[in-house]
Rosetta silent file (secondary structure, phi, psi, omega in degrees, C-alpha in Angstrom):
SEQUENCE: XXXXXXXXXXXXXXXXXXXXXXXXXXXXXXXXXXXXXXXXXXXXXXXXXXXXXXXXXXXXXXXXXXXXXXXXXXXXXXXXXXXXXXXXXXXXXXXXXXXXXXXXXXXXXXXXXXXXXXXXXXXXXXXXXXXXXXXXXXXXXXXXXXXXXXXXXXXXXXXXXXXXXXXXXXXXXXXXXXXXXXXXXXXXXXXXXXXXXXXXXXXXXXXXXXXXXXXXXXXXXXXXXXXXXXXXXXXXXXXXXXXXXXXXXXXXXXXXXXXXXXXXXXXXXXXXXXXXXXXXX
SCORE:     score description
SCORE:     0.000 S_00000001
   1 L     0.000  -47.813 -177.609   15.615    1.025   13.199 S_00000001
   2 L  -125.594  167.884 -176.169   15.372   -2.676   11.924 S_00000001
   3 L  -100.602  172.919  165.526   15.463   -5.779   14.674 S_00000001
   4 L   -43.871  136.495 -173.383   18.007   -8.311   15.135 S_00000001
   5 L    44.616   13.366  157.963   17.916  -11.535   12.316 S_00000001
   6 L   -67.799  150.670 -166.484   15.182   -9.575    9.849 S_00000001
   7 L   -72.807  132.951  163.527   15.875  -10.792    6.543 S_00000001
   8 L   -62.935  123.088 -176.962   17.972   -8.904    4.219 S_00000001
   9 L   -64.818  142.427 -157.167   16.440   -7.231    1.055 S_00000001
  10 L   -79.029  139.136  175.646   17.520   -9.108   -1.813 S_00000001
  11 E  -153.672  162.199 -174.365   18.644   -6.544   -4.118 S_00000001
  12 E  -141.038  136.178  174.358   20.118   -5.682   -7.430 S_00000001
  13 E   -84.500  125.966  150.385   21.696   -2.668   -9.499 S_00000001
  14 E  -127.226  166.007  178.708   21.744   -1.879  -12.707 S_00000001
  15 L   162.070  124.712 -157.021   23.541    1.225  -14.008 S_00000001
  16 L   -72.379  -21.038  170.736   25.154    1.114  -17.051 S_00000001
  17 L   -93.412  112.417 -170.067   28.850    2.447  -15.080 S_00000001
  18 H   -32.845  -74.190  163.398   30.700    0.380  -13.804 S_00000001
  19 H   -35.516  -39.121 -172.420   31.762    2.928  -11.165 S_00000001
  20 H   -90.527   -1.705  149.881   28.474    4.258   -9.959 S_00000001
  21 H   -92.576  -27.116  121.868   27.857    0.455   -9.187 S_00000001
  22 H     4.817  -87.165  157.717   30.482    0.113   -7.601 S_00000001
  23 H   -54.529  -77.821 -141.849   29.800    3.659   -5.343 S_00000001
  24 H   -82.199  -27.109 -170.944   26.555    2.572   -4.334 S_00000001
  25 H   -54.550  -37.071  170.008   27.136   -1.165   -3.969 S_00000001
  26 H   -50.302  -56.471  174.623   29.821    0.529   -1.222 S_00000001
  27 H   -67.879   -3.806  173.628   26.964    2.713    0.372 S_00000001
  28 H   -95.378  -44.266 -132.552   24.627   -0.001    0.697 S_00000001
  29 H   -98.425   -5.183  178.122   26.750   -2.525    1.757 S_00000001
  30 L   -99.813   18.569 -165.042   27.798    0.492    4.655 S_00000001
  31 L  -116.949  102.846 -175.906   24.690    1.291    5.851 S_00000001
  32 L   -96.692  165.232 -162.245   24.246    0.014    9.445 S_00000001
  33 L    91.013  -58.040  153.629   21.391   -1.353   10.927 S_00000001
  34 L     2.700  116.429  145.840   19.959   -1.558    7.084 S_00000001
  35 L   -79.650  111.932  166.035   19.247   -5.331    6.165 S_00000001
  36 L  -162.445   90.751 -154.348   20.270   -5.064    2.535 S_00000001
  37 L   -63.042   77.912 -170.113   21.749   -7.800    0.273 S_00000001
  38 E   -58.459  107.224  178.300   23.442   -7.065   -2.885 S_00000001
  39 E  -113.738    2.258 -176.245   23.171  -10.126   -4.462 S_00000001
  40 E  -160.663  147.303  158.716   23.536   -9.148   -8.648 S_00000001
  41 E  -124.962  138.132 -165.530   24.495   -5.990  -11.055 S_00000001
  42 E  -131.996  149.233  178.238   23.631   -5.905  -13.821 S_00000001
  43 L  -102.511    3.468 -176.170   25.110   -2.721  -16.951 S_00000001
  44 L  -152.230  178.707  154.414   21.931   -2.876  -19.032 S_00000001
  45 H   -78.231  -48.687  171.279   18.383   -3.571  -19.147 S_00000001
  46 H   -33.903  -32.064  164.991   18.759   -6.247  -21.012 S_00000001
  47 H   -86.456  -29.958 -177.812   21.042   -8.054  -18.555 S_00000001
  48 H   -57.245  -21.735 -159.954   18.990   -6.901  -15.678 S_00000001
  49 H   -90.554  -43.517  176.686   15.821   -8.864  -17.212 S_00000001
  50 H   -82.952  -15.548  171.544   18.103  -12.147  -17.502 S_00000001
  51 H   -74.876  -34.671 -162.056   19.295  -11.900  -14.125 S_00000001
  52 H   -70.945  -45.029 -158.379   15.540  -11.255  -12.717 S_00000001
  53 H   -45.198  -71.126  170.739   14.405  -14.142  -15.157 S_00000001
  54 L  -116.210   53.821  170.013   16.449  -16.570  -12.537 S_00000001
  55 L  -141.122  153.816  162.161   16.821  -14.690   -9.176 S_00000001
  56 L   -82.308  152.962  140.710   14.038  -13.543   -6.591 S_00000001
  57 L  -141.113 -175.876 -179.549   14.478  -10.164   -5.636 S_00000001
  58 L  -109.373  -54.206 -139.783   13.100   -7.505   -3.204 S_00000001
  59 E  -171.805  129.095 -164.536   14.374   -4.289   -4.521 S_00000001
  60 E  -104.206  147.707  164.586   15.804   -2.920   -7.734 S_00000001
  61 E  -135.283  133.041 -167.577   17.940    0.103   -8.069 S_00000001
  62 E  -114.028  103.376  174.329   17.806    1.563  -11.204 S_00000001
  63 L   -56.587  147.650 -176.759   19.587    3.873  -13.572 S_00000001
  64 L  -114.496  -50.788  134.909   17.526    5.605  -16.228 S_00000001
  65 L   -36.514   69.720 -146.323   19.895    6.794  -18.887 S_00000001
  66 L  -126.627  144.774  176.516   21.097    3.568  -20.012 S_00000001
  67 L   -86.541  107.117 -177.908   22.419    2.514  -24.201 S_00000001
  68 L   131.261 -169.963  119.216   19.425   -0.216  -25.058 S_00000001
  69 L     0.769   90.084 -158.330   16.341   -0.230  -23.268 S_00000001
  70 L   -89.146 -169.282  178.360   16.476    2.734  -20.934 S_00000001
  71 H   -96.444  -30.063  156.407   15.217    2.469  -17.196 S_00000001
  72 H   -51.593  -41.896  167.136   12.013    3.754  -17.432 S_00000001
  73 H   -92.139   -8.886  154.023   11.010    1.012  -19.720 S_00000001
  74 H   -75.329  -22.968 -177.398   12.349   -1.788  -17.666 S_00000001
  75 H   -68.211  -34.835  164.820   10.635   -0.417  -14.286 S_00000001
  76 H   -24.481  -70.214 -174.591    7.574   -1.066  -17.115 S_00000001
  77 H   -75.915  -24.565  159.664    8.362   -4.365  -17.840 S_00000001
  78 H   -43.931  -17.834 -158.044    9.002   -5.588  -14.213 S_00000001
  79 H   -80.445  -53.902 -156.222    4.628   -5.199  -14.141 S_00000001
  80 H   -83.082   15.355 -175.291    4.872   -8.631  -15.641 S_00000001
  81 L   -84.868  175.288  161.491    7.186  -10.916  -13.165 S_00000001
  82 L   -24.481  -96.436 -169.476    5.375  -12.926  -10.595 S_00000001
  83 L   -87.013   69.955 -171.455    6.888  -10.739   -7.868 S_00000001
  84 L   -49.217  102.203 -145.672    7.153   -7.003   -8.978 S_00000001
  85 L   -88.035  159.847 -164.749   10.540   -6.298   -7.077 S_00000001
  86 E   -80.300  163.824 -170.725   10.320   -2.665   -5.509 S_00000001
  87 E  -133.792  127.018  170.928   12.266    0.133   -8.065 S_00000001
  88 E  -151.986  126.835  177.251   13.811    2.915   -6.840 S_00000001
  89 E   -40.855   95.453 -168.257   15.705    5.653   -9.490 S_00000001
  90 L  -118.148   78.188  172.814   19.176    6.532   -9.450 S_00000001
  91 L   -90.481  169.259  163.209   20.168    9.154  -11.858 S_00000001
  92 L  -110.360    6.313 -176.689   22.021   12.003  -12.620 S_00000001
  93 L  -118.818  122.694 -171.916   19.257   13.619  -14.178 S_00000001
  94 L   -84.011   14.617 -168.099   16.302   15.143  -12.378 S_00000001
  95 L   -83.712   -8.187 -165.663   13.966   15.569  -15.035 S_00000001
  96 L   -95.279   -7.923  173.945   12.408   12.246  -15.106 S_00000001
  97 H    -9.847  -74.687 -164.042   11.120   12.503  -11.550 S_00000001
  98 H   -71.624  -23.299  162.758    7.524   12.773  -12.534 S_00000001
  99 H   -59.464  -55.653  153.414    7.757   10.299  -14.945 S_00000001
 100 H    -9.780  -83.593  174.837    9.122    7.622  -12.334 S_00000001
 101 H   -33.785  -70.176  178.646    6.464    8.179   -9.925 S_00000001
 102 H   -39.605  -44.180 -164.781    3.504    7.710  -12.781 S_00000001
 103 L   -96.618   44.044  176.205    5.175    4.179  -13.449 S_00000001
 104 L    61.809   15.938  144.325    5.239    3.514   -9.199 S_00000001
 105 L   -45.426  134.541 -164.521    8.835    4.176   -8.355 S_00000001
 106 L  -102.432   -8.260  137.399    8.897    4.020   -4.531 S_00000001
 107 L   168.872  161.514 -129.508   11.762    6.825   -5.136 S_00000001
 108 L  -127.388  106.879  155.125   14.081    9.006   -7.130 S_00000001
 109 L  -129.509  144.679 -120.240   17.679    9.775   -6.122 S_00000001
 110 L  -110.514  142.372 -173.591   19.633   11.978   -7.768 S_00000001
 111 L   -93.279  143.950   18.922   23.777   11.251   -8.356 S_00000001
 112 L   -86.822  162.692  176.267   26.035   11.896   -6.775 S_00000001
 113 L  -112.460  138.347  173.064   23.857   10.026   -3.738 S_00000001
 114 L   -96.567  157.912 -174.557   24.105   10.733   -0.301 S_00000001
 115 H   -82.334  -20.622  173.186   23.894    8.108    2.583 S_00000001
 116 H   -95.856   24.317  145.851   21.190    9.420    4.540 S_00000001
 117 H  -109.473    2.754  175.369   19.156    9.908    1.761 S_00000001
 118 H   -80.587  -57.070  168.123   20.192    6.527    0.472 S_00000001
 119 H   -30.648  -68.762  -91.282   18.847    5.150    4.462 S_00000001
 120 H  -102.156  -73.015 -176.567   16.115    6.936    3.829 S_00000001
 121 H   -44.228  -57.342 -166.135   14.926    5.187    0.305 S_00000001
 122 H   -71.342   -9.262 -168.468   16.192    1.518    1.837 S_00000001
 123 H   -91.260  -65.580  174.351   14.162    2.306    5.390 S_00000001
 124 H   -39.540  -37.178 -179.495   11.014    2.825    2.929 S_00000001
 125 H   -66.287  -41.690 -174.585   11.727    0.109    0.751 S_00000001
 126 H   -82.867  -41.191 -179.872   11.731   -2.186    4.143 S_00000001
 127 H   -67.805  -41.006  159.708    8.556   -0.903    5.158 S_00000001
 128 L   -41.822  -33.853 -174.157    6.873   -1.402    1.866 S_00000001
 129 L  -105.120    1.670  167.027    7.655   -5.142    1.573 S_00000001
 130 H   -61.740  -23.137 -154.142    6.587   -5.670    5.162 S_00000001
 131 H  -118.900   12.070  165.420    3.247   -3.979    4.311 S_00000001
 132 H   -96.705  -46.290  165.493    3.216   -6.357    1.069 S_00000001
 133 H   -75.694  -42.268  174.576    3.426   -9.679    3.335 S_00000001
 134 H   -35.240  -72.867  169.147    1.105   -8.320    5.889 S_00000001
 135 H    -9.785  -70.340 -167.445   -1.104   -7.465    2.786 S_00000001
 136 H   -58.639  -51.469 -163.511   -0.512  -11.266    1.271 S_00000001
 137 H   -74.734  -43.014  165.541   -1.030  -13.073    4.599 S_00000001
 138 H   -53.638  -38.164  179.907   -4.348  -11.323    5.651 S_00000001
 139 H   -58.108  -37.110 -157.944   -5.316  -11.699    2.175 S_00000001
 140 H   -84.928  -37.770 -160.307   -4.204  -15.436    2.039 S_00000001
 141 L   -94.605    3.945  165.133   -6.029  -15.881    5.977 S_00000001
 142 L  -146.519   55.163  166.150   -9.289  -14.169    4.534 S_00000001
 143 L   -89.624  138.331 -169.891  -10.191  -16.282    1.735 S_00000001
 144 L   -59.968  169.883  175.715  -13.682  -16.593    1.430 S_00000001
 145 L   -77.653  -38.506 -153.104  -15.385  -19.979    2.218 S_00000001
 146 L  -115.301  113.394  171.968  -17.832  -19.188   -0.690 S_00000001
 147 L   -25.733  124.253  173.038  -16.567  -18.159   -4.686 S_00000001
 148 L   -80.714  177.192 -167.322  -17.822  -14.401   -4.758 S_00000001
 149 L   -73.442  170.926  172.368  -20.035  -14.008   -8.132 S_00000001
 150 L   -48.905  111.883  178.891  -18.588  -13.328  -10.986 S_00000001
 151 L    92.162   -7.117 -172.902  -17.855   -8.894  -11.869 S_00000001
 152 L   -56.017   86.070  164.405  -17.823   -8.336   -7.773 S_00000001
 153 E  -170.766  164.711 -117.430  -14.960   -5.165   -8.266 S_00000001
 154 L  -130.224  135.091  152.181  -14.429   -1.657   -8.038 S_00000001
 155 L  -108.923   83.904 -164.498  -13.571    0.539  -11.795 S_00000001
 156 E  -105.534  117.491  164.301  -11.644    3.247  -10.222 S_00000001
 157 E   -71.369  109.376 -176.659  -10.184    6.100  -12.929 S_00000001
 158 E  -134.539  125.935  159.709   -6.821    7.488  -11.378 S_00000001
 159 L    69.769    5.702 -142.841   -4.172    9.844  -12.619 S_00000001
 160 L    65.193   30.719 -156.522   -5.536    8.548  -16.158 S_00000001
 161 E  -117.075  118.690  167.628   -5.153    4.858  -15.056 S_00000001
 162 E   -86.738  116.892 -168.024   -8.112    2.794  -15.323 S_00000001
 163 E  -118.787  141.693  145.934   -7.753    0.212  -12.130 S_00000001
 164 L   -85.549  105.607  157.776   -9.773   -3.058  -11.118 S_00000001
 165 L  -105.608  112.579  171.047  -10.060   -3.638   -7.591 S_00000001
 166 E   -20.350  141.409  158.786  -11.436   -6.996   -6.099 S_00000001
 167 H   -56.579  -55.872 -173.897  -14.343   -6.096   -3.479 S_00000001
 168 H   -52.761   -4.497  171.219  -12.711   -8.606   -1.728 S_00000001
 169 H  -114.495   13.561  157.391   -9.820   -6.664   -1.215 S_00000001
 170 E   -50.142   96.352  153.260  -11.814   -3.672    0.130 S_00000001
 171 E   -51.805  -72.758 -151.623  -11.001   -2.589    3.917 S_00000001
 172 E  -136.464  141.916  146.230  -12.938    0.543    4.104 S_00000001
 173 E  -136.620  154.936 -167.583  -14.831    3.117    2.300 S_00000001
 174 E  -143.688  146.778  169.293  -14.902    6.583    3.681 S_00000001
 175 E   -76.471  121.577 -179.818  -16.518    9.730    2.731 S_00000001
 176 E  -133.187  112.522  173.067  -14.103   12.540    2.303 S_00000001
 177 L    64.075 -146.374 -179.016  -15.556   15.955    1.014 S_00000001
 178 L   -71.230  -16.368 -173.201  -17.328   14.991   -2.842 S_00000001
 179 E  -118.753 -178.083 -168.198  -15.290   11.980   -2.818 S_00000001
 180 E  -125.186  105.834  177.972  -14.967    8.602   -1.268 S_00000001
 181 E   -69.202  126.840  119.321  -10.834    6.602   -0.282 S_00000001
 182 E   -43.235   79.979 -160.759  -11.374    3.601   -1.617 S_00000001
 183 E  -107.412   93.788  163.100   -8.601    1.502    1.443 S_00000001
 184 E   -93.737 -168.580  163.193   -7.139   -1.774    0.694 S_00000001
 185 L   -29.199  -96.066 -154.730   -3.833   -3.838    2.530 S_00000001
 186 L   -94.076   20.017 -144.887   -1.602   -1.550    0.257 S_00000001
 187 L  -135.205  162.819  158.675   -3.436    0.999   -1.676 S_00000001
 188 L  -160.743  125.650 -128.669   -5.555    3.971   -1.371 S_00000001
 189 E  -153.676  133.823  179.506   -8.170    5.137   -4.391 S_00000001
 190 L  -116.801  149.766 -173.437   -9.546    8.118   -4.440 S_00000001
 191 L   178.436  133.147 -169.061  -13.328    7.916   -6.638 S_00000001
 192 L   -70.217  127.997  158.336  -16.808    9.446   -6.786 S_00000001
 193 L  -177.094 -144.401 -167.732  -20.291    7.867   -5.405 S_00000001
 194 L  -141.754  133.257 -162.493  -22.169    7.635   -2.772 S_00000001
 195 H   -70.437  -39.427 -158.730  -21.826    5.552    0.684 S_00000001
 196 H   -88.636   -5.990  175.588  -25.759    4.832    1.020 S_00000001
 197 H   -92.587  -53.135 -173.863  -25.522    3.085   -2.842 S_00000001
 198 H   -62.252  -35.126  153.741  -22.615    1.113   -1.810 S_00000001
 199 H   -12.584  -68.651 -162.367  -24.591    0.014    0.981 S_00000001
 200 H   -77.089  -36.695 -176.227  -27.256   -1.242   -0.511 S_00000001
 201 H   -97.022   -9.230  151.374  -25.501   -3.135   -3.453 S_00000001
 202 H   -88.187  -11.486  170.740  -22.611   -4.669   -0.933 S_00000001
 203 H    81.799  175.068  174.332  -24.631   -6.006    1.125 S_00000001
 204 H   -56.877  -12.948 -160.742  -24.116   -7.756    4.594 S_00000001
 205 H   -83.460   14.403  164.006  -20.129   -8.604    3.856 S_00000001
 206 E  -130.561  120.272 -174.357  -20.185   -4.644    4.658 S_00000001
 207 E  -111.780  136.578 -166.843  -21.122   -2.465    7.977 S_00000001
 208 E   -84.296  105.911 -178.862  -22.203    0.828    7.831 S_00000001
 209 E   -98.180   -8.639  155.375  -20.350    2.235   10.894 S_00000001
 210 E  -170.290 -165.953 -162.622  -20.963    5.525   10.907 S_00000001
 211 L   -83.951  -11.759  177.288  -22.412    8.135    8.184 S_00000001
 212 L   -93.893   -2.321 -159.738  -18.748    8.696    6.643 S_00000001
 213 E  -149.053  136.861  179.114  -17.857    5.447    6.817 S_00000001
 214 E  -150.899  117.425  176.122  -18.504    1.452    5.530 S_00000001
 215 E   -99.626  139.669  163.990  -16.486   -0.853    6.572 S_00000001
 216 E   -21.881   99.037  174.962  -15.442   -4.611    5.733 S_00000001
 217 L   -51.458  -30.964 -146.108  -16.781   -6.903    8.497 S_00000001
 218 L  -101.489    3.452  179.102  -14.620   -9.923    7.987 S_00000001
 219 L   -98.985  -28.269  165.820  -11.664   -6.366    8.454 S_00000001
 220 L   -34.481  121.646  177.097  -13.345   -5.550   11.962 S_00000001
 221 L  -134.291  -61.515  178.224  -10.531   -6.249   14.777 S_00000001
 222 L  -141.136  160.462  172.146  -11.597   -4.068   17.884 S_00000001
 223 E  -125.167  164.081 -161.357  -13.663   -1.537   19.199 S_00000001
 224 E  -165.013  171.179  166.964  -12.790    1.070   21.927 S_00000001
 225 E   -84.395  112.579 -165.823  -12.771    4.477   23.324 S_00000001
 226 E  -138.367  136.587  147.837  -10.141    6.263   21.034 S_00000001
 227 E   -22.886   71.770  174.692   -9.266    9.960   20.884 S_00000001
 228 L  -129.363  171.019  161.919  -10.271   11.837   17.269 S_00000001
 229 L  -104.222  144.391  175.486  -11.731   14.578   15.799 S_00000001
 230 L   -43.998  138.739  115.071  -15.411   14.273   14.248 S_00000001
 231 L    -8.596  123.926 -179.980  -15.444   14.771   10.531 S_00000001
 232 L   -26.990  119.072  149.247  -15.599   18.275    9.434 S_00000001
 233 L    90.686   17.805 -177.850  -19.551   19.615   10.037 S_00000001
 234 L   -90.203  132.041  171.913  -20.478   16.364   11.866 S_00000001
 235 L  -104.959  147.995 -162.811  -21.896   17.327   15.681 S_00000001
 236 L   -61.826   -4.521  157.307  -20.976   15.271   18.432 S_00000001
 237 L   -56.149  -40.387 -171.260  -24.407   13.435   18.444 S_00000001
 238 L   -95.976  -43.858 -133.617  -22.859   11.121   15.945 S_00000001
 239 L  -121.184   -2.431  172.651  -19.653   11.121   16.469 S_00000001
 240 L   130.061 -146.825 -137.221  -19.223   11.185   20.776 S_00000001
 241 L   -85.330  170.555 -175.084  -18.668   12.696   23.468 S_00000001
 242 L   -86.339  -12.277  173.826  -18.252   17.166   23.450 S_00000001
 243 L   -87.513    5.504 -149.569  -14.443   16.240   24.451 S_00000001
 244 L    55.496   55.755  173.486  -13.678   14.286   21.327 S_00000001
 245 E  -110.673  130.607 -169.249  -13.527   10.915   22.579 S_00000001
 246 E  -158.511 -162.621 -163.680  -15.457    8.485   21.115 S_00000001
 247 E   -81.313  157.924  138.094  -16.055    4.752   19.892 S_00000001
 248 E  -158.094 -173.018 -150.468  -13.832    3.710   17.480 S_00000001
 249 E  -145.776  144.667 -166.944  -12.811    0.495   15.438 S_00000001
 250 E  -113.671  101.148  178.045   -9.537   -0.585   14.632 S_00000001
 251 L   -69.926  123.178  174.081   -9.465   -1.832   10.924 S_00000001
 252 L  -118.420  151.326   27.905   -6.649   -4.737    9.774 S_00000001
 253 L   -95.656   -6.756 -175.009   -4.300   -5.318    8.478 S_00000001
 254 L   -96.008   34.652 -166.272   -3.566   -1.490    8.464 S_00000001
 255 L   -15.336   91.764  141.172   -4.710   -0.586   12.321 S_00000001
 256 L   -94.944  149.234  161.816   -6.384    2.424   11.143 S_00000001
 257 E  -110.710  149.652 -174.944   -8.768    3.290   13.472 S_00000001
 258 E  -128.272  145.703 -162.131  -12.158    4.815   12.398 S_00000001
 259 E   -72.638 -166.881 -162.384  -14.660    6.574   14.029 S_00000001
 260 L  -174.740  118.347 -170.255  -18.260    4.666   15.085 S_00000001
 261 L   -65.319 -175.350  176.615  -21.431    6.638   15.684 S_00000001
 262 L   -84.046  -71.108 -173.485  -23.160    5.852   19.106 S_00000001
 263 L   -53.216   -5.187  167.060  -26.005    4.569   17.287 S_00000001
 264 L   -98.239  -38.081 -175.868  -23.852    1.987   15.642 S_00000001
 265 L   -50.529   18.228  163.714  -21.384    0.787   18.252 S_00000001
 266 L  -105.993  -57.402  141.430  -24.017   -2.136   18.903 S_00000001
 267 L   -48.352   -8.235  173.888  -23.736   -3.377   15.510 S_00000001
 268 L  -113.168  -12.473  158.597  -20.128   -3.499   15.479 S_00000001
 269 H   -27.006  -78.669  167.919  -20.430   -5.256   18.706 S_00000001
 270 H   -56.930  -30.564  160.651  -22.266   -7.826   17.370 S_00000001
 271 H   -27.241  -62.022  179.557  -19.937   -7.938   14.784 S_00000001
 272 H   -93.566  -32.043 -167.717  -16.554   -8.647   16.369 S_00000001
 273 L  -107.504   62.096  103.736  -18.586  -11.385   18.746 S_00000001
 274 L    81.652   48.269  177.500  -19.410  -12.814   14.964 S_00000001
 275 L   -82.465 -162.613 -171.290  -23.509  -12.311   15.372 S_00000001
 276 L  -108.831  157.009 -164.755  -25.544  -12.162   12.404 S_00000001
 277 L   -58.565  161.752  142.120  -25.137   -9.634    9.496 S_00000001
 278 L    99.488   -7.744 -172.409  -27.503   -6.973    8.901 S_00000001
 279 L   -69.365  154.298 -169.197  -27.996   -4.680   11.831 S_00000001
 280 L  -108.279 -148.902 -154.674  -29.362   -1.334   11.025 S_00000001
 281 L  -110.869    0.000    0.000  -28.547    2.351   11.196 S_00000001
């Protein structure tokens, strides 16, 4: 499940009972294979805030019925460290579920806790910060050479959440149905327009790779003969061959692969052997 020497998640408890920190600090600290480090508990939010204040951590586990400052409004106030540590719920009450989720809880278990649904949460938890350093280090290894202007980002309305996303931290856009996924390192935005506008107002740092789909250039890793099905009412002129094998392009840091019309697979050619911008449809 995890290799040999991976780093243990740094992690911390709060929960206002003694006992139930106790119980889980036992089930964590029992969980083999697991890399997962208790290194602080905390009985309130309020201590939890002064421990974070001077510790790193990876992963929070959090009680929600707490005297002070409950746990919903410290997984809140965590938005402002540095290093948002990952939060996952540990109650006895199930009602707050949906609330959780809305504030990004990666996931809600219910007391008494079981260990393989305790695995479960920390196996997620491990994947999550793996796909946040992937994220950082692709991010950090594809800074442009050149400031982008000034307003370059995405206003996407989600869930009642107004978000800003950097262009620059744009993988993909893909047509799906009326709407368009919006694909960064760690994210995925769902949001209305049209692929042939973003075209035209992104410019060369983006290749139109097939009619569903416009991808990053500088995200481009390989192209190949890959196994898919065509997008729903698409005919196999664009999309390959009648057995459904066809070009496709492997997008990083998240090796999705996407499909690539015939009439394009020349332009992404040119692409990957770092030719000039601009080829057309």
């Amino acid at each position: 499940m995890t290799q040999t020497g991976e780093t243990p998640l740094r992690t911390l408890i709060v929960d206002d009972e003694p006992l139930a920190r106790l119980r889980l600090r036992g089930l964590l600290e029992g969980l083999a294979g697991l890399p997962v480090r208790v290194l602080g508990e905390a009985g309130s939010s309020a201590q939890a805030l002064v421990w974070l204040k001077e510790h790193a951590c990876d992963l929070v586990f959090l009680d929600i019925q707490m005297p002070g400052q409950d746990g919903l409004q410290l997984a809140q106030s965590l938005e402002a460290l540095p290093q948002r540590p990952i939060v996952i719920f540990v109650t006895a009450h199930a009602g707050h579920a949906l609330r959780a989720f809305e504030i990004e809880a990666l996931d809600y278990l219910t007391k008494p806790v079981r260990r393989e649904r305790l695995a479960s949460a920390v196996e997620r938890a491990r994947a999550r910060l793996h796909e946040r350093l992937a994220a950082a280090t692709w991010q950090s290894s594809q800074a442009e050479t050149e400031a982008l202007p000034e307003g370059e980002f995405l206003t996407i309305t989600e869930r009642g959440r107004l978000i800003r996303v950097p262009l620059v931290e744009v993988l993909f856009f893909k047509a799906e149905l009326k709407y368009l996924t919006v694909r960064t390192a760690t994210q995925s935005y769902i949001m209305e327009g049209s692929l042939t506008e973003l075209e035209q107002r992104l410019g060369e740092r983006f290749l139109r790779i097939h009619r569903n789909a416009l991808v990053a250039r500088k995200a481009l890793r390989e192209l190949g003969r890959h196994l898919a099905q065509p997008p729903a009412g698409e005919a196999d002129a664009e999309s390959g061959g009648e057995s459904g094998e066809g070009w496709a392009v492997r997008v990083a840091p998240v090796d999705e692969w996407l499909s690539v019309s015939r009439r394009q697979v020349a332009a992404v050619r040119e692409a990957l052997a770092g030719g000039p911008a601009g080829g057309g449809r």
